[in-house]
N, C-alpha and C positions, 0 to 999 in steps of 0.2 A: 419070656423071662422077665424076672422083676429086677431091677435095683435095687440096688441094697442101701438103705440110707442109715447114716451116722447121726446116731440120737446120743445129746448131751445132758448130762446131769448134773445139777447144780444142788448141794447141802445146802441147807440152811445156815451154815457159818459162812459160807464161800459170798452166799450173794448180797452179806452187811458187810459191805465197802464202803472207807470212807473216803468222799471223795478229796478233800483236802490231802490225803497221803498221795492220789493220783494225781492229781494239780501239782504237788511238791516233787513227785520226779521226774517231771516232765521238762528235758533242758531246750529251750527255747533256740538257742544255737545250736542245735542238733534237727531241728524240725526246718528252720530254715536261715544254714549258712550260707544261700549267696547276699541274704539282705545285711549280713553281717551285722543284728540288731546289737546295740549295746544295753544289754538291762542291767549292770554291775553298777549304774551308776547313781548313788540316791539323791533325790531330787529332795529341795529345802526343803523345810516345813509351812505350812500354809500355801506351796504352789501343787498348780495341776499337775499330774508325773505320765507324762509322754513318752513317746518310744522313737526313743532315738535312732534315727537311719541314715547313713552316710548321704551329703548332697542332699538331703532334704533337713537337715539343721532339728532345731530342737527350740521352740518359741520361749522357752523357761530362759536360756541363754539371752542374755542381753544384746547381743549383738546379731540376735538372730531380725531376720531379712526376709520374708518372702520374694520370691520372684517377683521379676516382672508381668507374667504371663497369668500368675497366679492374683497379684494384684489387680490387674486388669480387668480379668472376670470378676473379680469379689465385688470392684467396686460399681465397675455396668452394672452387673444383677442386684444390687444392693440398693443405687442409684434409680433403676428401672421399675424395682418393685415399690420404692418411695413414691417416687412421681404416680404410678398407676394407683397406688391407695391414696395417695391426697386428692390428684386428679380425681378419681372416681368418687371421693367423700363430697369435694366439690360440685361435681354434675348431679348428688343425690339432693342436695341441697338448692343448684337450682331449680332442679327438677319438678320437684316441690314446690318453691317458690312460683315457679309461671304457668303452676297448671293451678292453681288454686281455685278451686270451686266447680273445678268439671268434674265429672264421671271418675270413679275408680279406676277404671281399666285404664281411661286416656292418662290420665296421673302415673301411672304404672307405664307405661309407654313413654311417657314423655320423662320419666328418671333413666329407665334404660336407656333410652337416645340419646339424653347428657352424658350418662356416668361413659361410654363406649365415646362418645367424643373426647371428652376430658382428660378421662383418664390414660387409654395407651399415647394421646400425644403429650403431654405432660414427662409421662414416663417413657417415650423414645427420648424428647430434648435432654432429662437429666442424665439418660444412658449417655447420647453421645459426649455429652461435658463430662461424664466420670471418664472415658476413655481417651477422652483427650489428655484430662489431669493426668491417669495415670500411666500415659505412654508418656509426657512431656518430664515427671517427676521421676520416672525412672532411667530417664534420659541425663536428666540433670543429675541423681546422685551416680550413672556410671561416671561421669565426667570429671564428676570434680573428688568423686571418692571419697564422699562425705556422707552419711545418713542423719541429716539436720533440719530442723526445721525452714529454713531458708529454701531445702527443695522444693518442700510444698507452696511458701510463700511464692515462689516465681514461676513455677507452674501453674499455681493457679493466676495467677498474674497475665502470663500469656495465652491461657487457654479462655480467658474474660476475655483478649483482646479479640481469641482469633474468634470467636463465639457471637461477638459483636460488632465487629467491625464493617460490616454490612451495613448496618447502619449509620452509619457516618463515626467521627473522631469522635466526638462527646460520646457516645454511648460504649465507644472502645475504650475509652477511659475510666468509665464510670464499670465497667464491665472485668476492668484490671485490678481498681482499686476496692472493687468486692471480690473480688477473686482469689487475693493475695492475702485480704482479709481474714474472710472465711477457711479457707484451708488454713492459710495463716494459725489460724486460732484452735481449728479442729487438732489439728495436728501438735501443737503444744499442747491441749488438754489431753489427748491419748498416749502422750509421751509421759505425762507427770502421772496421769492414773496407770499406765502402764506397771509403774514399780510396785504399786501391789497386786494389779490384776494382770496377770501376765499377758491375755489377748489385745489388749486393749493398745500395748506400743504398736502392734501392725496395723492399726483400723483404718488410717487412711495414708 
C-alpha cells in the first residue's frame, strides 16, 4: 500500500510576500517572554540601539557597568593578543636582523624561533597584568561604590607593585608609578570619548 502524500499549491500572488509586513508582525515579546526583552524603548540619535535584557544593562545608559567577570576576560584576551602581535613583530624583526646573510630556509627558521619565543611570553606577562588590574579595579570600585577614575589609578598602582616587587623596592615603585599612570590616563581618555562613542566608557 502507498501513502498518500499532501501536495501544496502555491498561486502566483500568494508567493510575492513581502517580507517587511512579516518582520512587522512579528512581536518580539511573544517569541521570547522569559528574556523579558524591552524594545519599546528608543535609543538617542547617533547611538548604537542594543537590546536591552534585565541584569545585563544596556552600554547606551551611562551608568552602565560591565561585570567583573566579563571585564576580566575582555581585558586578559585583549592584553594577550597585544603582547603576542607585538611580541611576535619583534622576534620577526630580530629574526631578521641575526640571520643576515645566511641561506633562506635558515632565515625562515631562525624568525620562527624568535617570533614563538617573543611573542606568547610577551603576551602571557601582559595577560597576567590585565588580570590583576582587573580583579584589583573591580575590587576597589565594589568597595568604595564609586565608578571613577581613581579605581583604575590604584589598581594599577598596586598591581605595578605586586608585578614587580620581586625585584627589589625601586622597581616596585617605578612599577606603581607607571601603573597608576598609565591606566591612570587610559581610563580618563575612554571616559571623555565615551560620551560620543558609547563603547568606549567600558574599555578599561
Amino acid at each position: 500500500s502507498s501513502i498518500p502524500r499532501r501536495t501544496h499549491t502555491m498561486s502566483g500572488s500568494d508567493s510575492e510576500v513581502d517580507p517587511r509586513a512579516i518582520a512587522g508582525a512579528i512581536d518580539p515579546n511573544v517569541l521570547a517572554p522569559l528574556l523579558n526583552p524591552r524594545f519599546d524603548r528608543p535609543q538617542p540619535a547617533g547611538q548604537q540601539e542594543y537590546l536591552e535584557i534585565p541584569n545585563f544593562g544596556n552600554p547606551n545608559d551611562p551608568n552602565f557597568r560591565r561585570s567583573w567577570g566579563e571585564r576580566l576576560t575582555y581585558n586578559a584576551g585583549r592584553a594577550y593578543l597585544l603582547g603576542l602581535v607585538s611580541g611576535g613583530s619583534y622576534g620577526v624583526y630580530t629574526g631578521l636582523r641575526d640571520s643576515t646573510g645566511q641561506l633562506r630556509r635558515l632565515r625562515i627558521n631562525a624568525v620562527l624561533n624568535a617570533t614563538s619565543r617573543h611573542g606568547p611570553t610577551l603576551g602571557n606577562q601582559l595577560g597576567v597584568v590585565a588580570m590583576m588590574y582587573s580583579g584589583l579595579e573591580s575590587l576597589a570600585c565594589s568597595l568604595r561604590d564609586e565608578d571613577d577614575v581613581l579605581n583604575a589609578v590604584g589598581a594599577g598602582s598596586v598591581t605595578g607593585v605586586l608585578y614587580r616587587m620581586s625585584a627589589g623596592p625601586r622597581a616596585a615603585a617605578v612599577g606603581a608609578v607607571l601603573g597608576a599612570g598609565v591606566m591612570g590616563t587610559l581610563s580618563f581618555a575612554s571616559r571623555q570619548l565615551g560620551d560620543s562613542v558609547g563603547f568606549l566608557k567600558n574599555l578599561v
